[in-house]
C-alpha positions in Angstrom: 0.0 0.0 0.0 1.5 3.5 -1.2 1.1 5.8 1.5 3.0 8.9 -0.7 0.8 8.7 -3.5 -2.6 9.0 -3.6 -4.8 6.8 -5.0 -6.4 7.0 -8.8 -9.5 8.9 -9.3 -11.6 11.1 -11.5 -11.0 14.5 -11.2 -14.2 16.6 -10.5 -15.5 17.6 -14.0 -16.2 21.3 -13.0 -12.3 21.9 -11.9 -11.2 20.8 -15.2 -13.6 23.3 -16.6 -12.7 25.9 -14.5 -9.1 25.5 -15.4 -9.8 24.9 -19.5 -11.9 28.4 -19.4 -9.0 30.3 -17.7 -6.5 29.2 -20.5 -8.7 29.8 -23.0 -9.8 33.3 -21.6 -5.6 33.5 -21.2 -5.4 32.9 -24.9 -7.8 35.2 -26.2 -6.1 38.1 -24.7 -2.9 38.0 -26.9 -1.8 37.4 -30.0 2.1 36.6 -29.7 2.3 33.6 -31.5 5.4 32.3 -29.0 3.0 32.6 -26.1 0.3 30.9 -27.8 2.4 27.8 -28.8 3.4 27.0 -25.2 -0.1 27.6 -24.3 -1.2 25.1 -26.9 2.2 22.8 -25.6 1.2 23.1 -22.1 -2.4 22.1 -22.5 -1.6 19.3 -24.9 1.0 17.9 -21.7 -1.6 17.7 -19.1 -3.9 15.6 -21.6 -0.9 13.1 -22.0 -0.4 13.1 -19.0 -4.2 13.0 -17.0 -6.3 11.7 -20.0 -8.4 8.5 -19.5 -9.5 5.2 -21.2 -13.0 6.6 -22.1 -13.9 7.4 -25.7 -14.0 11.0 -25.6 -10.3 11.3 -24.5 -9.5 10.7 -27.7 -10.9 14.0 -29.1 -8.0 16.5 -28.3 -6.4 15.3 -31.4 -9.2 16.3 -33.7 -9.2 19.3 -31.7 -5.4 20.0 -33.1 -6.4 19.4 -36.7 -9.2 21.7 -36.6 -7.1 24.5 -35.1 -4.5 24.4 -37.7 -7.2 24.4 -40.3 -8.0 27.4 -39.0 -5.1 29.0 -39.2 -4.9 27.9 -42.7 -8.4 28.8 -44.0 -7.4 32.7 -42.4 -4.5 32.8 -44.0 -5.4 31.8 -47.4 -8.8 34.2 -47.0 -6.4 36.9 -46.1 -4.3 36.6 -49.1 -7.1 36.4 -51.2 -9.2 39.2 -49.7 -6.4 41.4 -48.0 -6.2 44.4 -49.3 -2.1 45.1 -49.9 -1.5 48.1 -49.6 1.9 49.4 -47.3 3.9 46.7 -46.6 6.6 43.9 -47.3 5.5 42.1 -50.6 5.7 38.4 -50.7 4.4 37.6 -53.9 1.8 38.4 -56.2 -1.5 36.7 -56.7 -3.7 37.6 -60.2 -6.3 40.0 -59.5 -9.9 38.9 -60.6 -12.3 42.0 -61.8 -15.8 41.7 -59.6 -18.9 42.9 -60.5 -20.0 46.4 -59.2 -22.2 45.2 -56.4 -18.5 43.9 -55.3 -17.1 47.6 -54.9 -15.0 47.9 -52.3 -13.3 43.7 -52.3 -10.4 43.0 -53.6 -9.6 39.4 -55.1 -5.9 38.9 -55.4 -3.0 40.7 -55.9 0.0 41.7 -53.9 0.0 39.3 -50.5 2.4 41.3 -47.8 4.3 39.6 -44.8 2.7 41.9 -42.5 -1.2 40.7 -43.5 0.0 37.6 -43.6 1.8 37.4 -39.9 -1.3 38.9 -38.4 -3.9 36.5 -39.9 -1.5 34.1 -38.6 -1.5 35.2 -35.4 -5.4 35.7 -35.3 -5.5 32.2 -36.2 -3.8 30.9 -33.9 -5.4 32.4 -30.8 -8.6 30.9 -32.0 -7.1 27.5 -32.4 -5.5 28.1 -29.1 -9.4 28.7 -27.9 -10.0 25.3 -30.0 -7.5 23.2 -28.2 -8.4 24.5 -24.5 -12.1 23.4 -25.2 -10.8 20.2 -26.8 -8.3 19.5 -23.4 -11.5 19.7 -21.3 -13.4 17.8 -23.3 -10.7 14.7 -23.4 -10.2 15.3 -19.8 -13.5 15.7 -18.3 -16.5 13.4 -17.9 -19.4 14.6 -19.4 -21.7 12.5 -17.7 -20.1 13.5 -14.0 -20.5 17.1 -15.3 -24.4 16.5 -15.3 -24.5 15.1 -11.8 -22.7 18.5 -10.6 -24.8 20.8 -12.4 -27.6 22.5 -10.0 -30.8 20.9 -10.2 -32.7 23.7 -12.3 -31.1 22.9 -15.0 -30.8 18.9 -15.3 -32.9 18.9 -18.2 -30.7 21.1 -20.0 -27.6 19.4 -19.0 -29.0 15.7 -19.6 -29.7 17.0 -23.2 -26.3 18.2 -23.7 -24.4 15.3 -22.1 -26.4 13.1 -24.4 -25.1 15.0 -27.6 -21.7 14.6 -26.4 -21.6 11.5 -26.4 -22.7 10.9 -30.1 -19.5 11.7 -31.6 -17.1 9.3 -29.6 -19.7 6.6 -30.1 -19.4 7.4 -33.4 -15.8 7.2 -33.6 -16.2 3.7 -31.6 -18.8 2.5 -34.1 -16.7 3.1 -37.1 -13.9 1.0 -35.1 -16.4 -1.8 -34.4 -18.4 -2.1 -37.5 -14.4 -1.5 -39.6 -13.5 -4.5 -37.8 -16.2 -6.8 -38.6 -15.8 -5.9 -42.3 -12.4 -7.0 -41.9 -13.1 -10.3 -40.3 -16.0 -10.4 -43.1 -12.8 -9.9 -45.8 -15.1 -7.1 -46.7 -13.0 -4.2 -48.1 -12.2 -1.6 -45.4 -11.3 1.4 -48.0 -13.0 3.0 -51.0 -16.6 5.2 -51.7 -18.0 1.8 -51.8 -16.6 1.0 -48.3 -17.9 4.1 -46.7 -21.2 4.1 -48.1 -21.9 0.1 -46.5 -19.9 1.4 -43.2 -22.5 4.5 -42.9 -25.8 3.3 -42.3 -24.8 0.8 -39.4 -22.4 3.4 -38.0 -25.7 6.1 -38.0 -28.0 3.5 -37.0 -25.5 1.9 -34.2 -24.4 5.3 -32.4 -27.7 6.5 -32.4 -29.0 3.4 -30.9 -26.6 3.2 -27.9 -27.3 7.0 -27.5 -30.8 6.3 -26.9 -29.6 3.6 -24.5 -27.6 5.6 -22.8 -30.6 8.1 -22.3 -32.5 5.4 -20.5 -30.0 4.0 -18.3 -29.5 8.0 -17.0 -33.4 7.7 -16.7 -33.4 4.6 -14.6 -30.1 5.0 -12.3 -31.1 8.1 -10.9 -30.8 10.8 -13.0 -34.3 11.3 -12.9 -36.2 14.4 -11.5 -39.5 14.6 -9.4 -41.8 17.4 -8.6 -43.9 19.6 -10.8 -43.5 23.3 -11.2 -46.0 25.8 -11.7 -45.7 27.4 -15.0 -45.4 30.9 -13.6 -42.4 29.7 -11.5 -41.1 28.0 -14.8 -41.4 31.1 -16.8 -40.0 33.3 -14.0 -36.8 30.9 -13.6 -36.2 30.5 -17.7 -36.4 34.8 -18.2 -34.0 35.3 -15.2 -31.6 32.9 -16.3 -31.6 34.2 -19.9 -31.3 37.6 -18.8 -28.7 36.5 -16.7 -26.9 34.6 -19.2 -26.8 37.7 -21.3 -25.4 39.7 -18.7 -22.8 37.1 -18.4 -21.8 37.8 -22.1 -21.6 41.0 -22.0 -19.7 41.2 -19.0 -17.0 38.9 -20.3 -17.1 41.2 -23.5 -16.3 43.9 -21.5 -13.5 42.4 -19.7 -12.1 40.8 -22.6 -12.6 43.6 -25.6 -9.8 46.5 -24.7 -12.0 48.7 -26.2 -14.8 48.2 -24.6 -15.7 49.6 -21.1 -14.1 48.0 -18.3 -16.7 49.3 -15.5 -19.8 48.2 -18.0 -17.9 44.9 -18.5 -17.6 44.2 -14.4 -21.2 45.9 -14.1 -22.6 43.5 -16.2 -21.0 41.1 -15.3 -22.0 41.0 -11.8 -25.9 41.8 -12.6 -25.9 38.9 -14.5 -24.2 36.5 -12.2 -26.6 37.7 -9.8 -29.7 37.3 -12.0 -28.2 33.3 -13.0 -27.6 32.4 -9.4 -31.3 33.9 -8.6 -33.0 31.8 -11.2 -31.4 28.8 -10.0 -32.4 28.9 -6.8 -35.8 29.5 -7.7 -35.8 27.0 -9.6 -34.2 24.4 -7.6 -36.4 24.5 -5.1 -39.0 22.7 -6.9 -36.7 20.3 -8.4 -35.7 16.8 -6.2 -32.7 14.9 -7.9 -30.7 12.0 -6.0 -27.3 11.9 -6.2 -25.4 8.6 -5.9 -21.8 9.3 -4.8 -21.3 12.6 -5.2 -17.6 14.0 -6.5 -15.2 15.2 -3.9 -13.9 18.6 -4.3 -10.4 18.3 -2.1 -7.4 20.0 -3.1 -6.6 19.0 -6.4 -9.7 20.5 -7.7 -8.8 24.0 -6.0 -5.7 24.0 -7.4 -6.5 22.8 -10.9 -9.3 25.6 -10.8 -7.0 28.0 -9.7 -4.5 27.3 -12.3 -6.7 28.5 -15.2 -8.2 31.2 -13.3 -4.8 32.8 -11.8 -3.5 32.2 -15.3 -6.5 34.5 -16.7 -6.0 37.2 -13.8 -2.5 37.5 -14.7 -2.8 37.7 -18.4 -5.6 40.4 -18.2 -3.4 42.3 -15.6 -0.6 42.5 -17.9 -2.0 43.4 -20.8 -4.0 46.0 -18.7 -0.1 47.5 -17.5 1.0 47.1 -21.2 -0.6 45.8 -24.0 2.6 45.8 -26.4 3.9 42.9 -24.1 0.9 40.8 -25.4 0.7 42.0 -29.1 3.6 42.0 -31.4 4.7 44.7 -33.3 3.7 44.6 -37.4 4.2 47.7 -38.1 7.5 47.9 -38.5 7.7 44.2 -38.8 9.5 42.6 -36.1 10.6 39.0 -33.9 7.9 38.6 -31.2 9.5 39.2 -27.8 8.4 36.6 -24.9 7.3 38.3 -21.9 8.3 36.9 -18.4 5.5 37.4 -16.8 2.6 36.3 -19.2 4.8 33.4 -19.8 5.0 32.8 -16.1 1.1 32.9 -16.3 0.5 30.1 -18.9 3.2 27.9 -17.7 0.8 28.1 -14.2 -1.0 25.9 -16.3 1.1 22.8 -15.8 0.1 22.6 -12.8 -3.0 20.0 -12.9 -0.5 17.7 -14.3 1.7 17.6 -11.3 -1.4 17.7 -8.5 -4.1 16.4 -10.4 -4.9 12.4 -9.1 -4.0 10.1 -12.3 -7.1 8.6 -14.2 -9.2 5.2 -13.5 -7.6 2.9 -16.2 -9.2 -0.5 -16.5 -7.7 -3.6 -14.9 -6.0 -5.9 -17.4 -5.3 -9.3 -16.2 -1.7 -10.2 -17.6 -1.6 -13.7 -19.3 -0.3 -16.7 -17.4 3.0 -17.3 -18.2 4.7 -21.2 -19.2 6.1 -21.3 -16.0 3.3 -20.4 -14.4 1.0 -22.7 -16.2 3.5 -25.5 -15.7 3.7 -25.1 -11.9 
């Protein structure tokens, strides 16, 4: 028995949250492309290193490709659509003449470094957004997500956890109907491959979605009570008021344009107005709960990673916002900051304290010696 280390368990779903939010709220506050490549390093790490067995841990890779897909779709818009005018030329693209109702776009024509570097670097924040999503989603169980979400709004949480899952049981009924085409000696490649893998991949995922759904129903995710409709009403406007408040509060605080005493104003109006409507409405809402998730240390510090990681990225760009934008104009190597780097390398954190994952048990095979004695 290790008494040093403690033992493997599931990280509470909401802490991984907590943390994916404040890197990706970290990210979308810069745009030097050397800070958002060891923000995209660092969150990639702590998947390798706290990800699980279950299907959706598998989806930060998909996560990557559609990130630098990004990147590439702005970039090639850019130099199609940029304008090119007062800059380093790169090259020249042939320009297309559009009709007049097209005044004012221009297709082709000189692409400059400095158009180019800053679609770059646009794209790359937003897959930097991508990937932090993506890390929580590998890392987090949506289904222990639901059972921590207040009880006014199970319905909409049961609806979403069951969406979630569609895609990885998706991606594990292409593997499982793949392999019996194999074993078939069916071919596993082609149009006319995919178009006999589809139907039983559609019909299989959705089937064991609609299974899942009632095994939720029956092991108590169910809920009990009725609630008057003026209640119901009441709850669903002050939540959606609330929720709008939310927005543009994090607008506010994110946009450096934008208002920072509407943004906090907001803000707190509508996490007032959110934590109003649930209350109201979890009163009339009775849900069990079969072993609850602990929330010990790990979770606080794993929470506070992201969000101390958010705080000190806003802070410093608040001091000086050069540090977190790179100069284009005159065109120049990115510098990297000590102290916003300090702030997403805070994110490692969760894969030092974090608890490893439940892996399942694989009995090892009897060896011939064994077998023999």
């Amino acid at each position: 028995m290790s008494w040093g280390r403690p033992l493997p368990r599931a990280l509470h779903p909401m802490a991984w949250w907590a943390w994916g939010l404040g890197l990706a709220a970290a990210a979308s506050r810069t745009t030097n492309p050397l800070l958002v490549a060891i923000l995209v390093a660092v969150v990639g790490y702590v998947v390798v290193a706290r990800r699980g067995e279950a299907p959706w841990a598998r989806a930060f890779r998909a996560y990557l490709l559609l990130g630098l897909a990004v990147v590439v779709v702005r970039v090639v818009f850019n130099a199609l659509l940029g304008a090119g005018v007062g800059g380093h030329e790169l090259f020249a693209l042939p320009r297309a003449e559009l009709p007049g109702w097209a005044k004012g776009i221009d297709l082709g024509g000189p692409v400059l470094a400095e158009e180019v570097l800053a679609a770059t670097y646009d794209g790359m924040r937003l897959a930097a957004l991508l990937c932090c999503v993506g890390a929580v989603n590998a890392l987090a169980n949506p289904k222990r997500a639901l059972r921590s979400l207040p009880p006014a709004l199970y319905e909409i949480g049961a609806a979403v956890v069951i969406a979630l899952t569609v895609a990885p049981q998706l991606v594990e009924s292409v593997l499982r109907v793949r392999r019996a085409r194999r074993l078939r000696g069916a071919p596993a490649k082609g149009l006319r491959a995919v178009r006999s893998i589809a139907i039983p991949v559609l019909e299989d995922a959705l089937s064991r979605s609609l299974m899942l759904a009632a095994a939720m129903d029956s092991r108590g995710y169910g809920r009990a009570g009725d609630m008057p409709a003026r209640i119901r009403r009441t709850t669903g406007a002050l939540v959606l008021v609330g929720l709008l408040g939310l927005c543009l509060g994090l607008y506010g605080l994110l946009d450096a344009t934008a208002s920072r005493a509407l943004g906090v104003g907001a803000l707190l109006i509508g996490v007032g107005l959110c934590m109003l409507g649930l209350t109201l409405g979890g009163r009339r809402v009775v849900r069990t709960t079969y072993r609850p998730d602990p929330w010990r240390a790990p979770e606080w510090l794993t929470a506070a990673a992201g969000l101390l990681a958010a705080a000190i990225m806003i802070g410093a760009g608040t001091v000086d916002p050069q540090l977190l934008h790179p100069s284009l104009y005159p065109l120049r190597w990115p510098d990297l900051p000590l102290v916003p780097l300090a702030a997403v390398l805070l994110g490692l954190l969760p894969a030092f304290v974090a608890p490893l994952p439940l892996r399942p048990f694989v009995r090892k095979p009897a060896t011939r010696e064994k077998v023999a004695a």
